[in-house]
MARRO-489940 format. One record per residue (C-alpha): x negated, z negated, y. Coordinates in pm, whole numbers, plus 50000, padded with zeros to 5 digits. Layout:
BEGIN
XZY
...
! end
This chain:
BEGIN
500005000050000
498725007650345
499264981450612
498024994350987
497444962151184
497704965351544
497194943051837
497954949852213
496564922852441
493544917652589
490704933152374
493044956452169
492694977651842
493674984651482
492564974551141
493814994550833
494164973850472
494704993350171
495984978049873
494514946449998
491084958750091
489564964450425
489305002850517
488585004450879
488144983551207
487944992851529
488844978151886
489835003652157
487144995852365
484325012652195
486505042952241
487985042052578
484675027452731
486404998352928
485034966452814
487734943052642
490654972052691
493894956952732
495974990052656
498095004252384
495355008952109
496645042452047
493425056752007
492325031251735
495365033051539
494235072551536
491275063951397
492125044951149
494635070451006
491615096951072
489595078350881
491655075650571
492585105550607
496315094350622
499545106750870
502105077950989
504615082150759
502205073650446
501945039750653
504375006850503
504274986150746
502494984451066
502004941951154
501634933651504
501354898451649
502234875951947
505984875652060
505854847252317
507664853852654
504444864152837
503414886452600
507064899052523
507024910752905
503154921852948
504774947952662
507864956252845
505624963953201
502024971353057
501184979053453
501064942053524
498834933753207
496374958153320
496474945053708
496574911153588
493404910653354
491664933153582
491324901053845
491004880153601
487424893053515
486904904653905
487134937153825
489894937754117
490544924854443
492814895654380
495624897254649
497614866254851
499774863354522
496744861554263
496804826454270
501224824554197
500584852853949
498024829253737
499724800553762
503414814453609
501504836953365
500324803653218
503334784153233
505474811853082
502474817852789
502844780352750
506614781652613
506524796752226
508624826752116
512544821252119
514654844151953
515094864952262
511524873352336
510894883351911
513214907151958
512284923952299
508954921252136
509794939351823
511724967651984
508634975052274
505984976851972
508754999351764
509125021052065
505315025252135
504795029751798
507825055251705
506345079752014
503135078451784
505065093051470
505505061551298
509045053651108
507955023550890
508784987050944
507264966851193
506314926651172
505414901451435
502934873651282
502764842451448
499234842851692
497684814751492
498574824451174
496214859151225
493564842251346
493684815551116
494514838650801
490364858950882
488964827150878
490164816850563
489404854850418
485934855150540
484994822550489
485594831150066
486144791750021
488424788749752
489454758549988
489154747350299
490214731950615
491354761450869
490814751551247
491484780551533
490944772351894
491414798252212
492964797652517
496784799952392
499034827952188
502594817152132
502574782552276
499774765452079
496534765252186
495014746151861
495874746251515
494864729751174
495764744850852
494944732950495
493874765650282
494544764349901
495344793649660
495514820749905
498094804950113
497434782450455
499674753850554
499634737550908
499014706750965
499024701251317
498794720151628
498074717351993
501424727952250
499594754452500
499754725652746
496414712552686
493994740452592
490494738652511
490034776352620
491774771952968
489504746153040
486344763552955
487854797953120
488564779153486
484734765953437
484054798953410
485474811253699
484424782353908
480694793653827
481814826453985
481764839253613
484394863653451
486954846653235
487364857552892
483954873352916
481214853653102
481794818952876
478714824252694
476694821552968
478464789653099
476784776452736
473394791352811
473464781253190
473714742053016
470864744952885
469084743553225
470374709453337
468964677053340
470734658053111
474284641853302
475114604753156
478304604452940
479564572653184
478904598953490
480664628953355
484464626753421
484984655953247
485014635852895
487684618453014
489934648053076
489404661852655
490594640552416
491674647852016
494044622351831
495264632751522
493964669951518
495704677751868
493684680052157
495264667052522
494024675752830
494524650853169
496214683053316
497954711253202
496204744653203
497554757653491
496354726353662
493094720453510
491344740653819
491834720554135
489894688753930
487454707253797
486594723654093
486234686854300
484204680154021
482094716854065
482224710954462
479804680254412
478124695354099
475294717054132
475774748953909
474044742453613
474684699153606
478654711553650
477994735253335
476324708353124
479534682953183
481714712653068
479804725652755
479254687452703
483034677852696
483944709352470
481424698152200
482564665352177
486304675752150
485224703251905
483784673851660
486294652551719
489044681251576
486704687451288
486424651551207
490484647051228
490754680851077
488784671350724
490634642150732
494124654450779
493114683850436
491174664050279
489034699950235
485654691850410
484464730750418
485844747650764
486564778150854
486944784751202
488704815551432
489494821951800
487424827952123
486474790752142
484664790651864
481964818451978
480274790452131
477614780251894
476194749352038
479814732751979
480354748551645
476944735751508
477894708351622
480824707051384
478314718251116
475904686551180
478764662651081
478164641850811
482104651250725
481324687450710
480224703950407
480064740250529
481244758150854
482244798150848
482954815551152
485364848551152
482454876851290
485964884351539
486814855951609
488524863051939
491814878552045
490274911451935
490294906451561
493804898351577
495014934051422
492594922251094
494354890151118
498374904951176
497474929450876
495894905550626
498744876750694
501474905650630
499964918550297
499784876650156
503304877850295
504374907350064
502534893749778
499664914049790
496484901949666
493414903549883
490054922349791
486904905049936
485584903850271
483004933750338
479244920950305
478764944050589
480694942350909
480054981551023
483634990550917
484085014151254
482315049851336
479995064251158
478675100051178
477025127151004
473005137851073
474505169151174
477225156751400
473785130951537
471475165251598
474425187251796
475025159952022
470945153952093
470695190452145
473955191052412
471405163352614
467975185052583
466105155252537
462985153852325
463685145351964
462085150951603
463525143051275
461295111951099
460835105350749
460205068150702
462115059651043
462085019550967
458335018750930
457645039851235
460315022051452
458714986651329
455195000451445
456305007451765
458324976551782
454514957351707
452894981551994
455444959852236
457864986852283
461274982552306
463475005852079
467415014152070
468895018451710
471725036151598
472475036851226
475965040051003
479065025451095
479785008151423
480334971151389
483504954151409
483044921551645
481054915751922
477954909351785
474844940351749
474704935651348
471744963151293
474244991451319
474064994051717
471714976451850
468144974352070
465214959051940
461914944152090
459384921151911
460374883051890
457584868151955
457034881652326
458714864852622
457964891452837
460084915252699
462674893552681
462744893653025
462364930453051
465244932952841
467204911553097
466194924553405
466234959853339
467504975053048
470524948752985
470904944353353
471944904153282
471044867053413
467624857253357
468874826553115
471224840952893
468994841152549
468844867152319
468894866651915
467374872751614
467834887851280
465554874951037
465344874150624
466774848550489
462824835550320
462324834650734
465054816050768
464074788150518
460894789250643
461864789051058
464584770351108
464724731951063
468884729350978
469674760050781
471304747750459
470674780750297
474314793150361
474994828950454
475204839150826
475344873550780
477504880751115
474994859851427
477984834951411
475984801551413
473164783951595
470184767251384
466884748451541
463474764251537
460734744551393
458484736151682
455694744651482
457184785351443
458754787651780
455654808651900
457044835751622
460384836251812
459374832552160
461604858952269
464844847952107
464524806652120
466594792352342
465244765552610
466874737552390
464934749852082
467824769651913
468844807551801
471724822651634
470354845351397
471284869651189
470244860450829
469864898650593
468894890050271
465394900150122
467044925049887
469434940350057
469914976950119
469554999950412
467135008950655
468034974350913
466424954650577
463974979550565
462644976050924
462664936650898
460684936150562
457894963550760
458154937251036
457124912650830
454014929350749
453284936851056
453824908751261
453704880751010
457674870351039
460514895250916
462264888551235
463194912751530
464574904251858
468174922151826
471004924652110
473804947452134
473444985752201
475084983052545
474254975652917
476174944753046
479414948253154
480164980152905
481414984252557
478694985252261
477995020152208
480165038351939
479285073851929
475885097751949
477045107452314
477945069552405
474105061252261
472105093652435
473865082352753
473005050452735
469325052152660
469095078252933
470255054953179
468085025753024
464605015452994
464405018352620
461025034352481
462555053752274
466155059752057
465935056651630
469225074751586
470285087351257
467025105451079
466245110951440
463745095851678
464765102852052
461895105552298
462295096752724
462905122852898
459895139953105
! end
């Protein structure tokens, strides 16, 4: 059976299951070129049924999610949805009513679907959705539910303790769910009243940061303060968890005016540390209630709160904690994966295994690769051992641009699109930064590494699988002149761990790299300059190194000189 999962909010795009297993991902970003696209994702859902090689009508059932009155009318008038996320992330002047606009859109995504707004819902996703030839049923899954349903999926626990945290999707904010035998079970949740994520977004934007984009940088900014005493920081005061529910002193909507007294006598970085400080300790807190409320002490974790890394290995360090998985997705934009996989437990279908490789979007043929190099004119010749030659340049202190198989699916460069540098060189870290990436100075970069690397660099890895850059571990100080590039200031990385064995040319460059360098680990950020999509196809990656600093493009069998 096919199921097309679809999802139409901020950071759109499609997912296609078939008979349980996952065919194709893709967000409609990577093919519009607008960073976190909040349209239709008409384009993805073509792609998807390109890809299988399928028309609408051999589609079942197409699962959306989200039916809360927000959403409901952000479906009914897409115009505002654009206008409004467009200011959110200052990509638009605000206006004398930005600040009205906010503040209802928050209160109304604060009340949870009602009977009224499921079926307005239903019958603007039908409509959208019959104009693109489809005549199959459509479903609405609860916003939770999908992102609680990849977590359990990718996580393969048998069982666990399911915890999702963003900003809110029909009225909840938080939830904890006990997974046994394929099937989750709530055990408490958090009204949209008190949200982690609206707290951490208005920090955001008080740092003069975009919301929904920019909170990763709040997390690295942290770093860079002295140390604020937990007595002095009244920001721990305003997060509490009792029983698996967080509350907030304020409600979303009025979170901003106190944190920004608090920001107004804060310098940048000190107001930063409070914030990231008072997230981790209400992210350990809801693990610690959440393993007690299951009884299941392995977690696995969804939504756009948990992409911060310091909190979640925070979670990990608990002596209640056995084992912490993070969905590679885990924000609003793996929510199709999550409407789809939901719908087919629903139905009774059994689910196949999570891919061991996230590249489950574009991919292209070497001939497809060589017409669109030869549309540029730039230099190129066709390499035989391409790993070996890109990791000998990488060891010269170049800085390379790689483009191999099929795009990833997430936000995270997973040795499918991605630039590289050496690790172990802080200067071209900062190169990277400055010029090519076009980013702050203090936002850290990442590594992928073996996993022998990993047992042998980092101090806390238990020897799970972090195939996906989806958790934070502590350099030994004795190795951290090996990652010098990709350590951040407090001693930590998120890496991504590739087995020894594995396939592919990625493993192939990182086991060269280990000859050559004496660690099989390569500095590794997404293919992409700030502020646009990761790139998705040939033309999207010759652009992009054009523009760029890079040395030099590995792309297909391909190597891709400068320009003269």
């Amino acid at each position: 059976m096919n199921i097309l999962g679809i999802w139409d909010g901020h950071d759109s795009g499609a997912a296609l299951l078939q008979d349980g297993g996952l065919r194709f991902a893709v967000n409609e970003e990577r093919l519009t070129r607008r960073k976190l696209e909040v349209a239709f994702p008409a384009r993805s859902i073509a792609a998807c049924l390109e890809h299988a090689g399928l028309r609408p009508d051999d589609v079942a059932l197409v699962a959306g999610t989200t039916s809360d009155p927000a959403k409901t009318l952000a479906r009914l008038w897409p115009g505002s949805k654009e206008r409004y996320y467009d200011v959110r992330r200052r990509k638009a002047e605000p206006g004398i009513l930005a600040g009205a606009t906010r503040a209802i859109k928050y209160r109304m995504t604060e009340w949870g679907p009602n009977a009224l707004s499921a079926t307005l819902s239903h019958r603007a996703l039908g409509s959208q959705l019959h104009r693109l030839g489809f005549e199959c049923p459509v479903a609405l899954v609860d916003h939770h539910e999908a992102h609680a349903m990849t977590a359990a999926w990718a996580s393969e626990f048998d069982a666990c303790t399911v915890i999702t945290i963003d900003g809110l999707g029909d009225g909840v904010s938080s939830t904890v769910s006990a997974f046994r035998n394929g099937r989750l079970q709530r055990v408490a949740a958090t009204p949209a009243r008190s949200s982690l994520g609206i707290f951490f977004e208005h920090v955001t934007s008080l740092l003069n940061m975009r919301e929904l984009e920019d909170e990763g940088k709040v997390m690295a900014l942290a770093d860079y303060a002295a140390p604020v005493p937990d007595e002095q920081n009244p920001l721990l005061a305003w997060v509490r968890v009792r029983n698996g529910v967080i509350e907030t002193e304020w409600p979303g909507h009025a979170l901003r005016a106190p944190l920004a007294r608090v920001h107004w006598r804060s310098a940048n970085e000190q107001f930063a540390y409070m914030a990231q400080r008072a997230l981790e300790g209400a992210m350990m807190q809801l693990a610690r209630d959440a393993v007690r409320l299951t009884g299941l002490p392995k977690l696995a974790l969804a939504g756009g709160v948990v992409s911060n890394v310091k909190a979640t290995r925070q979670m990990r360090l608990l002596p209640d904690v056995e084992a912490v998985s993070v969905f590679p997705h885990m924000g609003d934009g793996g929510l199709a994966l999550g409407a789809a996989l939901a719908s087919a437990v629903a139905r009774g279908t059994a689910l196949a295994a999570p891919p061991a490789d996230f590249g489950l979007g574009e991919s292209y043929s070497d001939g497809a690769i060589e017409a669109a190099i030869r549309t540029t004119g730039v230099p190129y010749a066709r390499v035989d051992d391409l790993p070996r030659t890109v990791a000998t340049r990488l060891a010269a202190g170049e800085v390379l641009m790689w483009f191999q198989g099929g795009m990833e699916y997430g936000p995270r460069a997973l040795g499918h699109r991605s630039v590289l540098a050496r690790p172990d060189r802080a200067d071209l870290r900062d190169r990277l930064n400055l010029v090519l990436k076009r980013r702050v100075w203090y936002q850290p970069f990442c590594p992928s590494m073996l996993a022998s690397e990993a047992a042998r660099l980092l101090e806390d890895w238990d020897g799970g699988v972090n195939p996906h850059m989806t958790m934070a571990y502590a350099v030994r100080r004795e190795h951290r002149c090996l990652t010098a590039a990709v350590t951040s200031i407090d001693g930590t990385c998120r890496p991504q761990i590739v087995q020894d064995n594995a396939p592919g040319p990625f493993a192939d460059l990182l086991r060269h790299a280990r000859d050559l360098w004496q660690a099989g680990v390569v500095l590794n950020t997404s293919y992409n300059i700030h502020g646009e999509p990761l790139v998705c196809s040939p033309s999207d990656a010759i652009d992009v190194f054009i523009r760029s600093g890079a040395d030099a493009l590995a792309i297909g069998p391909f190597l891709v000189s400068r320009p003269a």
